[in-house]
C-alpha positions in Angstrom: 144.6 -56.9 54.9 143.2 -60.3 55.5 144.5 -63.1 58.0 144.4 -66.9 58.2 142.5 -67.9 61.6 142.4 -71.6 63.0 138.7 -72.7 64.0 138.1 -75.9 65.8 135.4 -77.4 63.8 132.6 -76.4 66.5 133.5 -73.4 66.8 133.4 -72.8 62.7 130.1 -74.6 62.9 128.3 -72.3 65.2 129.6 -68.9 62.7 128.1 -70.5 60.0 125.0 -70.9 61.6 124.5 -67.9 62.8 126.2 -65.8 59.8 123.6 -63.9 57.6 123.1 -65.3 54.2 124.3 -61.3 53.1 127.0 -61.5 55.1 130.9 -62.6 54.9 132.1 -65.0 58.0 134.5 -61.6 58.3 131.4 -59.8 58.9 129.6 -62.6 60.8 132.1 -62.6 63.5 132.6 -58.8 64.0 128.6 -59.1 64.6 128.7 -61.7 67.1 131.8 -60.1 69.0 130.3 -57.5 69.5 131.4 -53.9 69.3 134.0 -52.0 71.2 136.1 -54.2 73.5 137.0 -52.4 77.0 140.7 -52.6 76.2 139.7 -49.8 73.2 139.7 -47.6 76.8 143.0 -47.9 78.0 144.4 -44.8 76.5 141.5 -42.9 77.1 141.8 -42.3 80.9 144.5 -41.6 82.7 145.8 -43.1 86.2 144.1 -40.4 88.7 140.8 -40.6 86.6 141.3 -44.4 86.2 141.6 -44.8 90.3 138.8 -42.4 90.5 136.0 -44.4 88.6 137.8 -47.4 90.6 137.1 -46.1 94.1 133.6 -44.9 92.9 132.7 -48.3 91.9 134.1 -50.0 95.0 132.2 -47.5 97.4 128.9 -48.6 95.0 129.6 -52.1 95.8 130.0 -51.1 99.6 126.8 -49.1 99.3 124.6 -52.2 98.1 125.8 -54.7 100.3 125.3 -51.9 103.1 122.0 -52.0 101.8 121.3 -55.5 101.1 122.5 -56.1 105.1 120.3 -53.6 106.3 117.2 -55.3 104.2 118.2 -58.9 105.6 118.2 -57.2 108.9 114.9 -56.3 109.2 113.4 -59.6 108.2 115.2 -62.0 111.2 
């Protein structure tokens, strides 16, 4: 299945560019993307697992600026 997609001309400008001379602007674009997007996760976690990697990540954050406090403490 192929689509029609809209490009400003800038924007069409910089795939060329950068697309490979053995490559289709198809393939040129899924290479610049990038792989996976995050939103390929959303049915791979549910909400209790989802809440847990959110509460470990937040207590992370607390950690470093704990940390980075403490550091900035002992230098005044």
């Amino acid at each position: 299945m192929s689509h029609q997609v809209r490009l400003e001309d800038d924007v069409y400008e910089r795939i060329k560019a950068n697309k490979r001379d053995d490559e289709s602007f198809s393939d040129a674009v899924g290479r610049l993307i990038g792989g996976r997007s995050l939103r390929d996760l959303r049915d791979v976690f549910d909400e209790d697992q989802v809440t847990e990697i959110r509460d470990a990540i937040e207590q992370a954050d607390q950690d470093d600026c704990d940390e980075v406090r403490d550091v900035a403490e002992r230098f005044d």
